[in-house]
C-alpha positions, -999 to +999 in steps of 0.1 A: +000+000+000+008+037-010+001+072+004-019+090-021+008+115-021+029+090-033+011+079-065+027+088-101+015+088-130+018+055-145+012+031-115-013+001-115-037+007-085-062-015-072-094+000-075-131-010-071-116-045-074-102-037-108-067-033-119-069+008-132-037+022-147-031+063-136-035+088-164-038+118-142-036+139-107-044+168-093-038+187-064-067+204-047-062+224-021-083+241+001-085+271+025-086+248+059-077+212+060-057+189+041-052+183+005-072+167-020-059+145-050-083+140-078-069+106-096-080+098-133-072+063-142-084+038-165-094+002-161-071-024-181-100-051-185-127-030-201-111+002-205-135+024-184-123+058-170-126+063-132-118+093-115-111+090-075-107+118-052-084+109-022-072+127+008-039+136+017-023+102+034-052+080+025-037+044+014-042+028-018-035-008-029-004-008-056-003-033-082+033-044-087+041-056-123+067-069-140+085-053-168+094-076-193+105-071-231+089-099-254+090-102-291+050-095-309+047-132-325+012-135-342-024-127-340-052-158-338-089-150-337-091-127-300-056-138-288-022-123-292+008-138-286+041-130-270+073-148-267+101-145-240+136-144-263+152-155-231+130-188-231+112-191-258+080-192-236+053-185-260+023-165-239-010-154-251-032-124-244-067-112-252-062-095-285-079-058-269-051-054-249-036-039-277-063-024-288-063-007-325-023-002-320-024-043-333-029-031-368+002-013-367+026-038-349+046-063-371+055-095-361+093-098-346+087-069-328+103-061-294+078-048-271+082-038-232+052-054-214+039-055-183+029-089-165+019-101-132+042-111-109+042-146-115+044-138-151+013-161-160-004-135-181-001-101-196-015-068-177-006-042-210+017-034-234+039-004-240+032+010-274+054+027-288+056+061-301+061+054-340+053+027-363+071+024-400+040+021-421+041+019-458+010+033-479+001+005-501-018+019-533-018+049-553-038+079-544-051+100-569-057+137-560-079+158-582-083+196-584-118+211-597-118+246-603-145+266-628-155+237-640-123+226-652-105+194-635-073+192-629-055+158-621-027+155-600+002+134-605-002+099-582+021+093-552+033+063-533+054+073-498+064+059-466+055+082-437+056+073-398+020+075-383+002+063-354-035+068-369-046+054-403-053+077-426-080+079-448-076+067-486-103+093-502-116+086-538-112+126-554-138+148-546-167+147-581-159+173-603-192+196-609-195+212-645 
């Protein structure tokens, strides 16, 4: 157990029976008595946002995890799995613990993850910043202007990108 002066950003707490990781805190303070902390977190099973206000000494359960760094292996139906390059010990996950960051992981990638103590099963996964993503496809760009259209030469690139972006047919030309 922690003070709640004591929690970081970061930390796996115990909360409502739930493991919630810690976006966010605040200091409140007021005129006469003691502090206030106002803790976002989020739950790691289901994702839900919680927000906890706590007084100044008030105890908290802390969730320690392991830190681990395990290679990305594959994807089958709502698993993912993980392997150990120490030992080769192959272990599974539920696939939303990456959530939409799977689409942009490749397999043979190293990954820092975090796993209960025992190292039985996988609490999250650090994502990282960047991901090398190649845009597959031509895009066609075209430029309407008084009823005259323009086409614009077609590009293929490699950029670094965290969100998709969208592949747009061009816009209809109006005469």
């Amino acid at each position: 157990q922690i003070k709640s002066q004591e929690i970081s950003v970061g930390n796996i707490l115990q909360y409502k029976e739930q493991m919630c990781k810690v976006e966010k805190i605040e200091t409140t303070m007021q005129g006469r008595g003691s502090n206030f902390y106002v803790v976002d977190m989020r739950a790691i099973s289901n994702n839900k946002k919680h927000s906890a206000r706590l007084r100044s000494g008030e105890k908290v359960e802390l969730i320690e995890l392991r830190r681990l760094d395990m290679q990305y292996l594959y994807e089958d139906d709502n698993e993912v799995y993980f392997m150990d390059p120490d030992s080769f010990e192959q272990i599974g996950a539920p696939a939303d613990i990456l959530g939409n960051y799977r689409y942009y992981i490749s397999a043979g990638e190293e990954l820092e993850v975090r796993a209960t103590e025992d190292g039985s099963s996988l609490v999250w996964v650090e994502i990282p910043t960047f991901a090398d993503v190649e845009v597959v496809g031509e895009r066609t760009t075209a430029i309407c202007a008084r009823g005259a259209c323009l086409v614009a030469h077609t590009k293929q690139k490699t950029r670094k990108m965290m969100q998709p972006s969208p592949i747009l047919p061009p816009p209809p030309c109006s005469f």
